[in-house]
Biopython code that builds the backbone (N, CA, C, O; Angstrom):
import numpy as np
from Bio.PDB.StructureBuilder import StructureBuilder

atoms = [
    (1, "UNK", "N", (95.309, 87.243, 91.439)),
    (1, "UNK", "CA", (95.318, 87.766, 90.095)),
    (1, "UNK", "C", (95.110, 89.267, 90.150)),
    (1, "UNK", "O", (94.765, 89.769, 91.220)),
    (2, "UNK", "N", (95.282, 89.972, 89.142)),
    (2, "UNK", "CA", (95.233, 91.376, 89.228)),
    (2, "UNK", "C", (93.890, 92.018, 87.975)),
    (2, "UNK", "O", (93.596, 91.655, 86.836)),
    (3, "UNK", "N", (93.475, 92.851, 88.679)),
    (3, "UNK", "CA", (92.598, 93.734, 87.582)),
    (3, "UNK", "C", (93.159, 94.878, 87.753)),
    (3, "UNK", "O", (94.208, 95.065, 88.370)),
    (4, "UNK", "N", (92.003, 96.299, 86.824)),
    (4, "UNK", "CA", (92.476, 97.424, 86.837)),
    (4, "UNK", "C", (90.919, 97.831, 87.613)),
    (4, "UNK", "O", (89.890, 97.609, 86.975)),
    (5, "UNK", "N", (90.868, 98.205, 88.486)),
    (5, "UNK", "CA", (89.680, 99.288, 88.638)),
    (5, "UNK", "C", (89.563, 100.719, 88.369)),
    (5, "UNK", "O", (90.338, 101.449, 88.987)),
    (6, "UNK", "N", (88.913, 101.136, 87.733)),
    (6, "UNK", "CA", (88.599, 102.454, 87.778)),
    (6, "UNK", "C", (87.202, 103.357, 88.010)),
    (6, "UNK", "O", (86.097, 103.008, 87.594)),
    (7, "UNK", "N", (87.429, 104.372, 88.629)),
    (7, "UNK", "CA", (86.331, 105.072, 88.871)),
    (7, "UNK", "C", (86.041, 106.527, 88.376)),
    (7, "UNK", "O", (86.904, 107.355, 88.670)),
    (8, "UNK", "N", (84.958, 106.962, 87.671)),
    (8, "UNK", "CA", (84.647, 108.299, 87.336)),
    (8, "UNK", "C", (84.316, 109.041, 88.010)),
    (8, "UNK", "O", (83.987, 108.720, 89.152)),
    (9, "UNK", "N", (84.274, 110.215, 87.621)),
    (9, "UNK", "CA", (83.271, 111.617, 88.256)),
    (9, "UNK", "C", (83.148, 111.684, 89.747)),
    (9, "UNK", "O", (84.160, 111.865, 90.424)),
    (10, "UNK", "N", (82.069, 111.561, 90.252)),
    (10, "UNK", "CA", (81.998, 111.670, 91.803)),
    (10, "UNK", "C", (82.506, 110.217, 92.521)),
    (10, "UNK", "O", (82.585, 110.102, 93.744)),
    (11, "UNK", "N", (82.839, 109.128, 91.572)),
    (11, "UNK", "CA", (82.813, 108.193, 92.349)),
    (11, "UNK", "C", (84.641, 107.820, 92.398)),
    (11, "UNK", "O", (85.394, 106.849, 92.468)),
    (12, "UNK", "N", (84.685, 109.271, 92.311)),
    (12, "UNK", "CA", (87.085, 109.062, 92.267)),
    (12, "UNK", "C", (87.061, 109.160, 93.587)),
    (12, "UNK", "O", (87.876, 108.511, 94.242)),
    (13, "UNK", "N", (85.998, 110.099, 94.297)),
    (13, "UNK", "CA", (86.157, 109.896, 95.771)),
    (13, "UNK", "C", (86.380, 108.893, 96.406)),
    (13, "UNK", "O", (87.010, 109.178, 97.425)),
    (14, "UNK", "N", (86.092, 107.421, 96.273)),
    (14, "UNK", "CA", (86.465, 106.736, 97.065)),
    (14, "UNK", "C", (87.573, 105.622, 96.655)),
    (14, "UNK", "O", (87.826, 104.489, 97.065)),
    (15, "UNK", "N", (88.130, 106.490, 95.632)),
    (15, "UNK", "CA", (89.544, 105.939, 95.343)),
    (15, "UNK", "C", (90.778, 106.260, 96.444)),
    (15, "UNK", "O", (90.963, 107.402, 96.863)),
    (16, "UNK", "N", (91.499, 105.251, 96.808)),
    (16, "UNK", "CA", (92.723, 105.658, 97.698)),
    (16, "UNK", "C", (93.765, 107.092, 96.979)),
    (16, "UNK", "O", (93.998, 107.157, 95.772)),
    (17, "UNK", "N", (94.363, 108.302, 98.157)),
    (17, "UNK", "CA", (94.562, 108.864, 97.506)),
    (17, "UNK", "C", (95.642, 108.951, 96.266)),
    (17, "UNK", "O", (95.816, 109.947, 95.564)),
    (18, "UNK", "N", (96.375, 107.606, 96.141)),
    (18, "UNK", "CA", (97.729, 107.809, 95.281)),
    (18, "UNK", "C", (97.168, 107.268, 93.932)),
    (18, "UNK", "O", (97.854, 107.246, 92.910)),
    (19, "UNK", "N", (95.651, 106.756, 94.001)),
    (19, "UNK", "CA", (94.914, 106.340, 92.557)),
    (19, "UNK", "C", (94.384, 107.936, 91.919)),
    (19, "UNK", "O", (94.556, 108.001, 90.702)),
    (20, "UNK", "N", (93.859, 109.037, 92.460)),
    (20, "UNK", "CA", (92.682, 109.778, 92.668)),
    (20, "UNK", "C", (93.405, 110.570, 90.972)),
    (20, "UNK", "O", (92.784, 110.341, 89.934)),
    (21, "UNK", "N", (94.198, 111.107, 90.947)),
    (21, "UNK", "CA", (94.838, 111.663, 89.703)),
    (21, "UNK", "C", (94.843, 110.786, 88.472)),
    (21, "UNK", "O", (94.902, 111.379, 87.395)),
    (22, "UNK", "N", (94.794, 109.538, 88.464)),
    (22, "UNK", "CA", (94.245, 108.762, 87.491)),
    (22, "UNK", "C", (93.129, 108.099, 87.032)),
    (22, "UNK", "O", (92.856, 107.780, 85.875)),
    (23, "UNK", "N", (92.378, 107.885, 88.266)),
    (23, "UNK", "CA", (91.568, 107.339, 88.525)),
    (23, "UNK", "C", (91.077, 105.692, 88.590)),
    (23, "UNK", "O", (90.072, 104.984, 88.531)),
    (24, "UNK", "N", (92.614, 105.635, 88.763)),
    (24, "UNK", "CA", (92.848, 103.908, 88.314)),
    (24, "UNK", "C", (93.402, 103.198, 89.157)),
    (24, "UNK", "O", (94.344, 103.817, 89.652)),
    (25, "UNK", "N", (93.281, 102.144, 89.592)),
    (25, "UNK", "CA", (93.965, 101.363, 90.718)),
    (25, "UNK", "C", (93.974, 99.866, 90.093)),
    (25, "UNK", "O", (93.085, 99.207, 89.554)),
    (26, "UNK", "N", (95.443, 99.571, 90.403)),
    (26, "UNK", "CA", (95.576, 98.144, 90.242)),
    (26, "UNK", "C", (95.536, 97.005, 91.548)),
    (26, "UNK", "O", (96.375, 96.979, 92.447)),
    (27, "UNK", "N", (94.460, 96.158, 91.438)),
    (27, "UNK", "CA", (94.052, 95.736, 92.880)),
    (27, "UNK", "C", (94.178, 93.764, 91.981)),
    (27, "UNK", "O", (93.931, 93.252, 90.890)),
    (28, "UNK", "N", (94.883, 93.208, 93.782)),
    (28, "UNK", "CA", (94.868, 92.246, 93.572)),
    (28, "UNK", "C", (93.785, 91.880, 94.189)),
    (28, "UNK", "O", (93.245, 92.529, 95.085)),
    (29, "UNK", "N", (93.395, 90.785, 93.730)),
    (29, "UNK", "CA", (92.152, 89.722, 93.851)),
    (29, "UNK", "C", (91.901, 88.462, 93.939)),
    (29, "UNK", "O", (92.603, 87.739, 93.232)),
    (30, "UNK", "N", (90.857, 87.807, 94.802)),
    (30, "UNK", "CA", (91.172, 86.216, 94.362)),
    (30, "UNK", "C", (90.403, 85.954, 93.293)),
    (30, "UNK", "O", (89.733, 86.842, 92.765)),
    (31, "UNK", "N", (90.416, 84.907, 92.930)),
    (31, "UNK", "CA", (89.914, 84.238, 91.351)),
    (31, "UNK", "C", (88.269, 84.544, 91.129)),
    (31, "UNK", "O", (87.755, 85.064, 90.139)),
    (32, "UNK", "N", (87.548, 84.024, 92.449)),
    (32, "UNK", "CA", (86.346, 83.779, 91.944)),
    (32, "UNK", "C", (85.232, 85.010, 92.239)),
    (32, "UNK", "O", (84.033, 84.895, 92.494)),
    (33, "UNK", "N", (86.209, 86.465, 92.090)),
    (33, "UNK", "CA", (85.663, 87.605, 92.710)),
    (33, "UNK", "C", (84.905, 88.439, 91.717)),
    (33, "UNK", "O", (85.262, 88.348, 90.543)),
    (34, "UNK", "N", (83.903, 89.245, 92.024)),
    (34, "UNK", "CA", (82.621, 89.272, 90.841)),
    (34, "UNK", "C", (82.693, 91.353, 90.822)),
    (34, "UNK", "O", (83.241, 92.284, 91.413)),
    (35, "UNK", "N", (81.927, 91.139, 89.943)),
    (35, "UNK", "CA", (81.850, 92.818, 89.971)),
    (35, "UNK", "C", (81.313, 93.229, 91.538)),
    (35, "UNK", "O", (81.862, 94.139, 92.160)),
    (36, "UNK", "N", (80.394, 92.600, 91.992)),
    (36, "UNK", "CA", (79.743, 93.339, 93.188)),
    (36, "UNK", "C", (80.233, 93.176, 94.205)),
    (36, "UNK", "O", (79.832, 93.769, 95.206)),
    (37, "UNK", "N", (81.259, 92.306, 94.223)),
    (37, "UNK", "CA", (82.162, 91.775, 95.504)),
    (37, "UNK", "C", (83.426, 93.361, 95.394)),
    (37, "UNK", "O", (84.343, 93.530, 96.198)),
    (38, "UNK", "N", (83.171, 94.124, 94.441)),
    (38, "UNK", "CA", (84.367, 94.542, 94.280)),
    (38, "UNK", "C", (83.584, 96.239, 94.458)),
    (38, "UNK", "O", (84.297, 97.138, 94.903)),
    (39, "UNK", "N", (82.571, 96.450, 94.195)),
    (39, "UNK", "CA", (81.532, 97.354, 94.457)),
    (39, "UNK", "C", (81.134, 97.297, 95.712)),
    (39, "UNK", "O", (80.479, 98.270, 96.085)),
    (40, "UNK", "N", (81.378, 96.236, 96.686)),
    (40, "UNK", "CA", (80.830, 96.534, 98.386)),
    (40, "UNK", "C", (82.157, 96.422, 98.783)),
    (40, "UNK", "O", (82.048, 96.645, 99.988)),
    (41, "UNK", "N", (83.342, 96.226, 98.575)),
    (41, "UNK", "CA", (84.397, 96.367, 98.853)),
    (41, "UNK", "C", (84.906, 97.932, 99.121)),
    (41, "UNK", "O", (85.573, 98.268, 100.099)),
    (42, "UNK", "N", (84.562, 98.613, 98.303)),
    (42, "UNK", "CA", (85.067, 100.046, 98.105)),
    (42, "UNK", "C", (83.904, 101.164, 98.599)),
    (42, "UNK", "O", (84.064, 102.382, 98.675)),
    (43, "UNK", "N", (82.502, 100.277, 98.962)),
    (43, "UNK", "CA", (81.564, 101.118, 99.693)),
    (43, "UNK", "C", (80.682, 101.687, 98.911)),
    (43, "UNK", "O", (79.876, 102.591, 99.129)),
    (44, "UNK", "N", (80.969, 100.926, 97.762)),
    (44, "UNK", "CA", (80.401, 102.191, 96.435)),
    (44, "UNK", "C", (78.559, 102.258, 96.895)),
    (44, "UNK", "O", (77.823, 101.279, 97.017)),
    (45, "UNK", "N", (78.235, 103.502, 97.051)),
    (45, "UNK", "CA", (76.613, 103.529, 96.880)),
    (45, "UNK", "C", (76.030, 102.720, 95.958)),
    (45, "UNK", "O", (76.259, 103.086, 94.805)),
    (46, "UNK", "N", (75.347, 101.736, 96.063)),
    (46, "UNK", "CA", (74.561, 101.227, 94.833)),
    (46, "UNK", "C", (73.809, 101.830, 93.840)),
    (46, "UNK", "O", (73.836, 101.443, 92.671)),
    (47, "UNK", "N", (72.901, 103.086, 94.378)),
    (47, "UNK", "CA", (72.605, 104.491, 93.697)),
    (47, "UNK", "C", (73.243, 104.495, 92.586)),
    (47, "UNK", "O", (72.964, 104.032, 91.480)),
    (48, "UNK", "N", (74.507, 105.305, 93.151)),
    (48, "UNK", "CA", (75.579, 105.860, 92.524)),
    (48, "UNK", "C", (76.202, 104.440, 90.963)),
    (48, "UNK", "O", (76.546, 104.809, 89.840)),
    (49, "UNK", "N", (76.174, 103.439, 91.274)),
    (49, "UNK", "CA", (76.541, 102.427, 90.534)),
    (49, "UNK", "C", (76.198, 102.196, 89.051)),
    (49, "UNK", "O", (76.171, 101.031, 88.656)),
    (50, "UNK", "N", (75.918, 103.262, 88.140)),
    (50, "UNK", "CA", (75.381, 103.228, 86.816)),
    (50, "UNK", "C", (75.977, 102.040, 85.985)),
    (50, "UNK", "O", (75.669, 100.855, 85.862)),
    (51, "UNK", "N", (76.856, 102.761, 85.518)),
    (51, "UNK", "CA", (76.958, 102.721, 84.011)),
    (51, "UNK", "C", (78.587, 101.087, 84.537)),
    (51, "UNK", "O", (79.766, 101.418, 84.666)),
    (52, "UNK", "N", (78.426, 100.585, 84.596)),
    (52, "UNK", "CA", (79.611, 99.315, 84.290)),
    (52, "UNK", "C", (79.890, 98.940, 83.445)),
    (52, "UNK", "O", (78.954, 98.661, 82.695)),
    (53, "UNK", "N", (81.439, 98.624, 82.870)),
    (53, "UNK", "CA", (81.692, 98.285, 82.040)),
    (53, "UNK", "C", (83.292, 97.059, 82.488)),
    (53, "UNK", "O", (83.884, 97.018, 83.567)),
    (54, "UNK", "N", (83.499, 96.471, 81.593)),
    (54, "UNK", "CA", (84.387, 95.701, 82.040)),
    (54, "UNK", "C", (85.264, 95.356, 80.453)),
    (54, "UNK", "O", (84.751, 94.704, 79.544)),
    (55, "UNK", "N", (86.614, 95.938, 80.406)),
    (55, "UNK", "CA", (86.786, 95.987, 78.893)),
    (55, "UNK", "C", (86.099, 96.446, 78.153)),
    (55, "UNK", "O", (86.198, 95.862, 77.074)),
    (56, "UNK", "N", (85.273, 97.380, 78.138)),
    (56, "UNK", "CA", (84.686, 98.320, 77.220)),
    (56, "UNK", "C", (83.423, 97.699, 77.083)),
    (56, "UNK", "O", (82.665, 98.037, 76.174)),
    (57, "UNK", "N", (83.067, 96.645, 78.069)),
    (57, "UNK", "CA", (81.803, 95.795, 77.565)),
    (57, "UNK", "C", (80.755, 95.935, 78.984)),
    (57, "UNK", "O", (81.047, 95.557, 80.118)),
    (58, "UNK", "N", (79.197, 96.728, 78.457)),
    (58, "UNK", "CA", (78.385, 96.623, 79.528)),
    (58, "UNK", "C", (78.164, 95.546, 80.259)),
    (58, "UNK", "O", (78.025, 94.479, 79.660)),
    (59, "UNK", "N", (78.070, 95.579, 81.890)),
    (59, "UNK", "CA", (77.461, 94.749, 82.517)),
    (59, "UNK", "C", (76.694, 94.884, 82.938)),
    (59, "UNK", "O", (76.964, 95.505, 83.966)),
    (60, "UNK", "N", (75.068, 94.601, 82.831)),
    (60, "UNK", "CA", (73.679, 94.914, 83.352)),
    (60, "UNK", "C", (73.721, 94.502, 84.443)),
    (60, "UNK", "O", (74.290, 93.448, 84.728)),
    (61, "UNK", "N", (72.866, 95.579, 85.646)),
    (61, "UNK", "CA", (72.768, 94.924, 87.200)),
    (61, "UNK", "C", (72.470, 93.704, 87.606)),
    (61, "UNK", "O", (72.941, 93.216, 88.634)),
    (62, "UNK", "N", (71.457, 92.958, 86.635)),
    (62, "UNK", "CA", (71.515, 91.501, 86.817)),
    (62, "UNK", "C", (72.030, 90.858, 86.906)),
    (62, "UNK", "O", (71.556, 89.818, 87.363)),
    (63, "UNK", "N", (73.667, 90.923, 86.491)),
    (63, "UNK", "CA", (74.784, 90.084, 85.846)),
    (63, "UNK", "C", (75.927, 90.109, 86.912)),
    (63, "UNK", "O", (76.854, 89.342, 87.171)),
    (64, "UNK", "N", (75.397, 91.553, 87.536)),
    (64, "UNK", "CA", (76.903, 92.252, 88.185)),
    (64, "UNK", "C", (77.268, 91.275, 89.920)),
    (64, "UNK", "O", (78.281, 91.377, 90.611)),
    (65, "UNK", "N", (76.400, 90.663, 90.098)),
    (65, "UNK", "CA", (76.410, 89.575, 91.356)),
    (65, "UNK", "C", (77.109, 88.303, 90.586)),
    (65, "UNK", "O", (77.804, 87.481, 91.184)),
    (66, "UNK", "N", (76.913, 88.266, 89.593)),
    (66, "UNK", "CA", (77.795, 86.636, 89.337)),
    (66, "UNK", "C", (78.796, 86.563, 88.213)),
    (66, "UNK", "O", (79.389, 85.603, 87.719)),
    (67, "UNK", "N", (78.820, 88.206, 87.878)),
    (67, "UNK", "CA", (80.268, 87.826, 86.973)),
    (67, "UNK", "C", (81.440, 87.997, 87.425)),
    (67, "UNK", "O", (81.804, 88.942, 88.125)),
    (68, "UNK", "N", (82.129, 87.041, 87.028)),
    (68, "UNK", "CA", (83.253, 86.950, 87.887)),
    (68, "UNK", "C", (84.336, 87.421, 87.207)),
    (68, "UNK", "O", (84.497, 86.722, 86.207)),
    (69, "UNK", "N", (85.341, 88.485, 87.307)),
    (69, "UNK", "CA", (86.782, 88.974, 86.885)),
    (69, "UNK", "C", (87.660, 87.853, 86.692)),
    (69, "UNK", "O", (87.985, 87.059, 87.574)),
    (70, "UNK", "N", (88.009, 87.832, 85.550)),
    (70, "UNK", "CA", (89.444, 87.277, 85.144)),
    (70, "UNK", "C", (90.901, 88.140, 84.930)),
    (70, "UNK", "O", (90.941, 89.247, 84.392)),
    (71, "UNK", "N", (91.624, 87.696, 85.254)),
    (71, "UNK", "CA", (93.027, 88.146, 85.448)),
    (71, "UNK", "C", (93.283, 88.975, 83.894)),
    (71, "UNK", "O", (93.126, 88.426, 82.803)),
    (72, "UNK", "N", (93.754, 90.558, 84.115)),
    (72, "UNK", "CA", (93.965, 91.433, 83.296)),
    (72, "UNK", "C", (92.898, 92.430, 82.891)),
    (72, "UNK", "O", (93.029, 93.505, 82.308)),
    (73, "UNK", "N", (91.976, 91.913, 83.270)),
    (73, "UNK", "CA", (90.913, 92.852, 82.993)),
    (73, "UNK", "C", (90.179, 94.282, 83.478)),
    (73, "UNK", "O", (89.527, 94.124, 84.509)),
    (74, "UNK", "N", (90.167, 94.958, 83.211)),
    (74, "UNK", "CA", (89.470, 96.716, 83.372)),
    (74, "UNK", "C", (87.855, 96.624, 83.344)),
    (74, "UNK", "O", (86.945, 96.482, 82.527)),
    (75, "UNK", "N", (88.079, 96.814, 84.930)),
    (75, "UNK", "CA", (86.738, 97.367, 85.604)),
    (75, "UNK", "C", (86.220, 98.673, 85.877)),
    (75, "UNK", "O", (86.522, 99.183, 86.956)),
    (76, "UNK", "N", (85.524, 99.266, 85.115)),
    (76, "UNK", "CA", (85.174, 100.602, 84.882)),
    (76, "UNK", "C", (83.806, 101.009, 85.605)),
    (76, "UNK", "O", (82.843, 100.287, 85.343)),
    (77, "UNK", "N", (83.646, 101.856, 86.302)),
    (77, "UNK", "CA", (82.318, 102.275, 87.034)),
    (77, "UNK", "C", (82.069, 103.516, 86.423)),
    (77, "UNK", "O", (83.143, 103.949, 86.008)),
    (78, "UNK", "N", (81.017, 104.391, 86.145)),
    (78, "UNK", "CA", (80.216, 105.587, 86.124)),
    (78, "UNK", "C", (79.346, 105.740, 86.606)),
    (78, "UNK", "O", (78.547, 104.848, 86.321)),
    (79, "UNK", "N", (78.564, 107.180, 87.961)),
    (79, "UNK", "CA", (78.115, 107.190, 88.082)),
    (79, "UNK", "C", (76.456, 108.144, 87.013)),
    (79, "UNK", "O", (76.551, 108.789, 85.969)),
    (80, "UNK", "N", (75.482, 107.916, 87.629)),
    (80, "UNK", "CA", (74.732, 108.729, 86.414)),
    (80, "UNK", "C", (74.907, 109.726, 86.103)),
    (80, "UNK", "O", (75.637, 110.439, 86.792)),
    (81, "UNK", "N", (74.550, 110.018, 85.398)),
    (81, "UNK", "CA", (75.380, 111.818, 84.591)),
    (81, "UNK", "C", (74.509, 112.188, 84.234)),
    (81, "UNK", "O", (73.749, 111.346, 83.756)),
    (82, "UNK", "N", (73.909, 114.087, 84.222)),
    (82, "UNK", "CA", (73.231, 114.879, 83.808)),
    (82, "UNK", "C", (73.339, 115.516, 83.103)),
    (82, "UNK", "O", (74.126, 116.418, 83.393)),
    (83, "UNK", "N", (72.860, 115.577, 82.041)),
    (83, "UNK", "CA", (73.384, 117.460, 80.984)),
    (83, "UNK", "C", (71.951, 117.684, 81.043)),
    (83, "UNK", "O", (70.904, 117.123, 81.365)),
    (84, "UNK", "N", (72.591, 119.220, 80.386)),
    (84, "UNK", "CA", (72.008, 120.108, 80.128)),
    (84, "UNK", "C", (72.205, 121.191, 78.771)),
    (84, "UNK", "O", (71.450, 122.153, 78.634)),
]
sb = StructureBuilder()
sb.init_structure("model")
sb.init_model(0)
sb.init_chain("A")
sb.init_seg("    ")
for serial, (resi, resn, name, xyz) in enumerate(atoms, 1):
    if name == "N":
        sb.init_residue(resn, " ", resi, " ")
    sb.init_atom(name, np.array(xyz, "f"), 0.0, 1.0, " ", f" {name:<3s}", serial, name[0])
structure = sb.get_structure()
């Protein structure tokens, strides 16, 4: 099945380079694959792992080990952000 991943700010770095200008990659997957299966896949620092969203909808770190992606859906990462 297919999702969309995407990554923000410092974390476009470890997007392949033909995603990096969009920041978006369309990645196939098997069925019963979860946010965090898809977060140690790509190396992501756990640190770095803020803000998740999946369709515009938060996923709290508690959740992010057993929810599992369904086909069509946008996986969004941010890492923490500072202003000033």
């Amino acid at each position: 099945m297919r999702i969309i991943f995407k990554l923000f700010a410092t974390l476009q770095d470890y997007l392949p380079p033909e995603a990096k200008k969009t920041n978006a990659l369309s990645l196939e997957i098997d069925e019963a694959t979860t946010v965090e299966q898809i977060v140690k896949r790509f190396s992501l620092p756990e640190k770095l792992v803020h803000l998740v969203l999946i369709d515009g909808s938060f996923v709290p770190p508690a959740e992010r080990a057993g929810r599992v992606l369904r086909e069509g859906e946008t996986l969004a990462i941010w890492p923490p952000v500072a202003g000033g």
